[in-house]
VMD Tcl script that draws the C-alpha trace (Angstrom):
set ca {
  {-21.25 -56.86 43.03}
  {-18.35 -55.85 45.22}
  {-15.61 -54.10 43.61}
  {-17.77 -52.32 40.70}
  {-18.26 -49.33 40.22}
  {-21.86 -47.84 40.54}
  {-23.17 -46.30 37.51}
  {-23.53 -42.35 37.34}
  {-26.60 -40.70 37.69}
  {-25.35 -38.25 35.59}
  {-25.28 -40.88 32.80}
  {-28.73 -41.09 32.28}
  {-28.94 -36.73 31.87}
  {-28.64 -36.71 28.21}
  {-31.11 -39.54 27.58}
  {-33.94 -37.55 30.27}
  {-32.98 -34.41 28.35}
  {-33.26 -36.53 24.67}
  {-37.07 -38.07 25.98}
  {-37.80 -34.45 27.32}
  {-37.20 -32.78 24.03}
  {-39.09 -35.18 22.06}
  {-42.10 -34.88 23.85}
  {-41.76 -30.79 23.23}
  {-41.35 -31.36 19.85}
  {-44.85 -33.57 19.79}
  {-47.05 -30.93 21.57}
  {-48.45 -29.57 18.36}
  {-48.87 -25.41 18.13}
  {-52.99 -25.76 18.86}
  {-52.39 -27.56 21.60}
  {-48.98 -25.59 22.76}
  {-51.35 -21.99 21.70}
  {-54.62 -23.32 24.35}
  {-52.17 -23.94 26.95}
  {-50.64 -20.45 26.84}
  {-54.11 -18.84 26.43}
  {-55.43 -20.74 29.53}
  {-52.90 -19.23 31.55}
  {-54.58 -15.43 30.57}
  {-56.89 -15.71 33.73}
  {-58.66 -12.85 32.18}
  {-58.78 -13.95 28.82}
  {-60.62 -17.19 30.12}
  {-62.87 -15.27 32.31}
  {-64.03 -12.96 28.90}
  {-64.44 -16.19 27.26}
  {-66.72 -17.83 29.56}
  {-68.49 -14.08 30.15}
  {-69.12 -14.12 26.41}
  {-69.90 -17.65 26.85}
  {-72.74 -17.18 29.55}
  {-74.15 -14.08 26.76}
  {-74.18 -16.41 23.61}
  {-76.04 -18.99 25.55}
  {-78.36 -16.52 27.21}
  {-79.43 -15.21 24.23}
  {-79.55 -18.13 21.58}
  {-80.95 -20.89 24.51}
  {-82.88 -18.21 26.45}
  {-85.98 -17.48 24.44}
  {-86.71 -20.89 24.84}
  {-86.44 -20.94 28.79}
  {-88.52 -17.56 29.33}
  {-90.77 -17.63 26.11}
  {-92.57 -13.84 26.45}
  {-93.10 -12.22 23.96}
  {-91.23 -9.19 22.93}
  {-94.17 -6.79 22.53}
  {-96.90 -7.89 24.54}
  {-98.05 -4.69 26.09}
  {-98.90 -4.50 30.06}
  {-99.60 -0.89 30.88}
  {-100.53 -1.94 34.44}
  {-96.92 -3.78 34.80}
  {-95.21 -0.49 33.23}
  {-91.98 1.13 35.13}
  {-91.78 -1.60 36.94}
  {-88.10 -2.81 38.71}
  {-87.31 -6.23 38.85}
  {-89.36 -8.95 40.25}
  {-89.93 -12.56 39.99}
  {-92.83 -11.98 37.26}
  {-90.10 -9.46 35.44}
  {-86.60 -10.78 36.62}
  {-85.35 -7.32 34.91}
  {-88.49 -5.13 35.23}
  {-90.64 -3.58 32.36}
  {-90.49 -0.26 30.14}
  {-92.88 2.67 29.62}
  {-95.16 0.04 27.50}
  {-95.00 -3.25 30.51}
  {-93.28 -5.15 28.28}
  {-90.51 -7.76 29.59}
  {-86.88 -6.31 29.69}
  {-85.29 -9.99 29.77}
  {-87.00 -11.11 26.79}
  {-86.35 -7.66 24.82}
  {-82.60 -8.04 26.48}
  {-82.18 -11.65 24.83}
  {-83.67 -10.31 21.51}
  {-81.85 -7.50 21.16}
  {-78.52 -9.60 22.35}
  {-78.73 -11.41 19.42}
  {-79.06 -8.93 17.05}
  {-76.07 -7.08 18.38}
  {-73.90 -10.14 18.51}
  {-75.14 -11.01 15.21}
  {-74.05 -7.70 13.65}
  {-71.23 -7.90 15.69}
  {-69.74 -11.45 13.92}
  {-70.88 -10.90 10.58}
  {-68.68 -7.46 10.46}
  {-65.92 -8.99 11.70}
  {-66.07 -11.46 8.59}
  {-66.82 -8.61 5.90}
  {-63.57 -7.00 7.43}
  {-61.77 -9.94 7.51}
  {-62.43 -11.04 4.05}
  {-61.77 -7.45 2.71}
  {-58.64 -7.03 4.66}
  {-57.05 -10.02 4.34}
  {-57.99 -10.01 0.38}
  {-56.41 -6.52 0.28}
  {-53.51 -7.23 2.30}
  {-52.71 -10.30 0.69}
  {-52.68 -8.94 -3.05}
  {-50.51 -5.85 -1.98}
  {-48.08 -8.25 0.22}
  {-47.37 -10.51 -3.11}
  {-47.20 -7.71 -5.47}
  {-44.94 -5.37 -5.95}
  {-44.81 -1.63 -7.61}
  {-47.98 0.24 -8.01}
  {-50.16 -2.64 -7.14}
  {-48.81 -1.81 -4.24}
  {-48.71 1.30 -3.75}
  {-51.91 1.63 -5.25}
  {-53.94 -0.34 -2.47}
  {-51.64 1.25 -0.13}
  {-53.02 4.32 -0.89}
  {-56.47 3.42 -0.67}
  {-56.24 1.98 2.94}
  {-54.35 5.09 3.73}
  {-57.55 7.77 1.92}
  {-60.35 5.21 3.96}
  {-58.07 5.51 7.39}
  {-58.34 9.07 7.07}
  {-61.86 9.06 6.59}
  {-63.86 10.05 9.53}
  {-65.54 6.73 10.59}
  {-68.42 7.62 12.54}
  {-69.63 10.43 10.22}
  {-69.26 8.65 7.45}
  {-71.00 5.58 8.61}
  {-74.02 7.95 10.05}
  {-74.25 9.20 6.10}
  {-74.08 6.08 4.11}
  {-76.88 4.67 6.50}
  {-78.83 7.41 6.26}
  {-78.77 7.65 2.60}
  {-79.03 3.97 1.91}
  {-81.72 2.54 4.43}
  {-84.65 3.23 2.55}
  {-83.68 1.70 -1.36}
  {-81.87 -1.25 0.76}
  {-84.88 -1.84 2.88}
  {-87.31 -2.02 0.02}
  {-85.21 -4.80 -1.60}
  {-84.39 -6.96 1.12}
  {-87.33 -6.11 3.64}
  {-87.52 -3.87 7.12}
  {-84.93 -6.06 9.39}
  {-83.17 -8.32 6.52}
  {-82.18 -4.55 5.24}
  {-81.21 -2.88 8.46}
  {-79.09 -6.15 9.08}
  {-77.21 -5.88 5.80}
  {-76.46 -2.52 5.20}
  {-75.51 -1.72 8.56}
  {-73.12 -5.26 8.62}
  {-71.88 -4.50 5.05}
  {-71.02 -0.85 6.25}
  {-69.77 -1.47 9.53}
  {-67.48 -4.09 8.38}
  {-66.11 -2.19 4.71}
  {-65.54 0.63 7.25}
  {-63.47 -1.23 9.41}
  {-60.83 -3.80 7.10}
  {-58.06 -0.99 6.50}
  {-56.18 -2.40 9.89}
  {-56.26 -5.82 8.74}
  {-54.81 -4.95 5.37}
  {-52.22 -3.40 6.63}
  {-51.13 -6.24 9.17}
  {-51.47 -8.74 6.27}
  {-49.68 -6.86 4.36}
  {-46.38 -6.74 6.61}
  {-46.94 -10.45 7.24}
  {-46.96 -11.38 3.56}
  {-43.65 -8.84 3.56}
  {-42.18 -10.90 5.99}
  {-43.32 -14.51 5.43}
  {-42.47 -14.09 1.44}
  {-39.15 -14.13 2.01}
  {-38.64 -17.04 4.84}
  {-36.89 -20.09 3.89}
  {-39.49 -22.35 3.48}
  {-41.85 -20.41 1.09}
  {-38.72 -19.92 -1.07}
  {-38.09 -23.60 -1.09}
  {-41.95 -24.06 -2.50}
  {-40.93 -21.12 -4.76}
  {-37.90 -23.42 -5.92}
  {-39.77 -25.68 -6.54}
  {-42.15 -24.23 -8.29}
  {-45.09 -23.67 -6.64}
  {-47.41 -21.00 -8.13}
  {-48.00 -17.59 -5.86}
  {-51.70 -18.87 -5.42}
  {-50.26 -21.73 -3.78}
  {-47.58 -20.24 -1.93}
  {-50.61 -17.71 -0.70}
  {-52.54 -20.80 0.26}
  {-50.74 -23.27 1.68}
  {-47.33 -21.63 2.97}
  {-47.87 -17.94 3.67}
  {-51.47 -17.34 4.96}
  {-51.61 -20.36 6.95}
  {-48.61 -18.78 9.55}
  {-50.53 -14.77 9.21}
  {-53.53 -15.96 10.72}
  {-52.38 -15.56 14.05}
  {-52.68 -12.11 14.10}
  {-55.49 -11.89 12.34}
  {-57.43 -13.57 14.35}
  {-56.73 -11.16 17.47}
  {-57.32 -7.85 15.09}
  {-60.90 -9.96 14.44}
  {-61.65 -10.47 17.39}
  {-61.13 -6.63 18.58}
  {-63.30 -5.80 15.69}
  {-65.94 -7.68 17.35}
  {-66.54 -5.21 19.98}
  {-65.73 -2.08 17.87}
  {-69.26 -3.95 15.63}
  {-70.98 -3.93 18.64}
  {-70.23 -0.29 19.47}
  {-71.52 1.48 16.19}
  {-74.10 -1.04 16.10}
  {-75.36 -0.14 19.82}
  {-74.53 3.64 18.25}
  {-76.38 3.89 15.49}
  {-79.42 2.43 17.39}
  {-78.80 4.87 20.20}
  {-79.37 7.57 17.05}
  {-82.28 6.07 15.59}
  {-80.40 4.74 12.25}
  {-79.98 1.36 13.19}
  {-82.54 -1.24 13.07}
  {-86.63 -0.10 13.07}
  {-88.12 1.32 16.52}
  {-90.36 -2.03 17.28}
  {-86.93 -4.67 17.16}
  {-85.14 -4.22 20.60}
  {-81.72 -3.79 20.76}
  {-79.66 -3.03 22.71}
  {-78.50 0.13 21.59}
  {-82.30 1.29 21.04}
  {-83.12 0.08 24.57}
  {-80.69 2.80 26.06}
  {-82.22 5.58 23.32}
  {-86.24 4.61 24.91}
  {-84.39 4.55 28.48}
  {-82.81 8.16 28.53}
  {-86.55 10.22 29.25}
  {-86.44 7.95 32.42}
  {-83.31 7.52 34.03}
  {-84.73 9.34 37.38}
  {-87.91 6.67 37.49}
  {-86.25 3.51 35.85}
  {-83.17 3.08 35.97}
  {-83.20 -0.42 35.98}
  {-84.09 0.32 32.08}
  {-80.61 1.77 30.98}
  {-78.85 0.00 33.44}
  {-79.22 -3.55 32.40}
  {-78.26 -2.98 28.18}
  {-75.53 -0.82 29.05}
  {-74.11 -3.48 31.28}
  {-74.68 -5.97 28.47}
  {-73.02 -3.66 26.15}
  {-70.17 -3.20 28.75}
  {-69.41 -7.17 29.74}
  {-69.88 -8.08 25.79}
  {-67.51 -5.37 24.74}
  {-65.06 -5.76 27.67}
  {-64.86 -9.65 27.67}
  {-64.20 -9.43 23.89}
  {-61.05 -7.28 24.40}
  {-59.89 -9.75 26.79}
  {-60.46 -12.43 24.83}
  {-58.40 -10.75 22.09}
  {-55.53 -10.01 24.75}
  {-55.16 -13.59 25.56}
  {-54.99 -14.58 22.11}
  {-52.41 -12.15 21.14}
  {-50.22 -13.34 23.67}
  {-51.03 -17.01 23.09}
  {-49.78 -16.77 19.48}
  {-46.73 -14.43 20.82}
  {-43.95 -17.05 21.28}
  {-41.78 -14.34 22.37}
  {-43.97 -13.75 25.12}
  {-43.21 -15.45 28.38}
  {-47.03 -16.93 30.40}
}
mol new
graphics top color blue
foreach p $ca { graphics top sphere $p radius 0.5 }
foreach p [lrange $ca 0 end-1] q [lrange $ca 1 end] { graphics top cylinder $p $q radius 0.2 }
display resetview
């Protein structure tokens, strides 16, 4: 219309900026937390590395059924081949099928201790984070006397004197499995205690759990449904390190012999037959200690990326 005056482009500014803010505000923190993890290039190449292992060894088996002992002493020494795709040991018996075996004992171990540390730390953590005085001070001190312990040692000792009286209760494997998961993981909480501990420090005191306090909310239920809730963020990441630190002693205390019995392959006991042969086979070391290596290696980038996914302050 001639005469008027065209409207102002910078009119419409605030409402963009209104419509843009809104639709921040609706991007919930799962969603908001994937987004920043899928940026972590190598935190999404561990995950689909330990992706490609969980498969292999749960869905394997069933793909390339051989079985784990079947003796060939014709086929023994051998490098890789079509019939062996990783070669045979001193005995002609199938690397990839002892490899898949032995991968899921390992990652087996590897989960269960991070949820006997988890439980324990978080338990600990949370008890001395709500309390106050020597309840305090008292756990405090306790995570303190098992950090100073020497872990390895001590974990080479406890097996060692346990593994025959826990054997004869729960049988030859269901034994190995459970002491060396129950030791493992009540060697390993003390970190997550003390994380929990300075979240429930901090949290306690935010405005919202005092509101639910003001209200009268019971501790339980500002432990339950307020506090822990927001501390699992960095829980999770400690977990998931302690993953891979499983999988080390695990691998270890096969290595040594104190670990699961000589006939179940893993992959810890795998390097321990291997070491007489490095100069003949070393296709024999070479192939658990790289599964041992990606595993433990795509784990800690896993737990990278997720510590900066639930680090707002962090810029991905």
């Amino acid at each position: 219309m001639a005469g008027s005056t065209p409207a102002s482009l910078s009119a419409d500014a605030p409402a963009a900026g209104v419509v843009q803010a809104r639709k921040a505000r609706s991007i919930s923190p799962a969603i908001e937390t994937w987004r920043r993890f899928r940026r972590h290039v190598l935190a999404v190449s561990g995950a689909i590395v330990l992706l490609i292992m969980v498969l292999g060894v749960l869905v394997g088996p069933s793909i390339w059924a051989v079985p784990i002992n079947e003796i060939d002493f014709t086929a023994k020494l051998q490098g890789p081949s079509l019939k062996h795709p990783l070669g045979t040991d001193d005995l002609g018996q199938d690397l990839l099928a002892r490899m898949m075996y032995g991968g899921k004992i390992s990652l087996a171990v590897g989960f269960a201790a991070m949820m006997v540390a988890l439980v324990v730390g978080v338990l600990v953590g949370a008890v001395a984070g709500m309390a106050s005085g020597w309840v305090d001070a008292a756990l405090m001190w306790l995570t303190d006397l098992f950090l100073a312990l020497p872990t390895l040692p001590l974990l080479l000792l406890v097996i060692y004197l346990f593994r025959d009286s826990v054997k004869q209760v729960l049988g030859v494997e269901g034994g190995a499995f459970v002491l060396i998961v129950v030791v493992i993981g009540g060697l390993r909480w003390m970190p997550v205690a003390r994380l929990v501990r300075a979240q429930f420090l901090s949290l306690r005191e935010k405005e919202f759990v005092e509101a639910a306090r003001a209200l009268g909310a019971s501790k339980v239920r500002q432990v339950v449904q307020h506090i822990l809730p927001n501390a699992l963020g960095p829980v999770i990441v400690v977990g998931t390190i302690d993953v891979a630190t499983a999988i080390i002693f695990e691998s270890t205390l096969s290595f040594l012999g104190l670990g699961f019995p000589s006939d179940v392959p893993t992959w810890g006991s795998m390097l321990r037959d291997a070491k007489d042969y490095l100069d003949i086979a070393p296709h024999w070391a070479l192939f658990p200690g790289a599964a041992i290596f990606l595993t433990v290696l795509a784990i800690n980038f896993i737990g990278d990326g997720l510590r900066d996914a639930f680090d707002p302050r962090r810029v991905l």
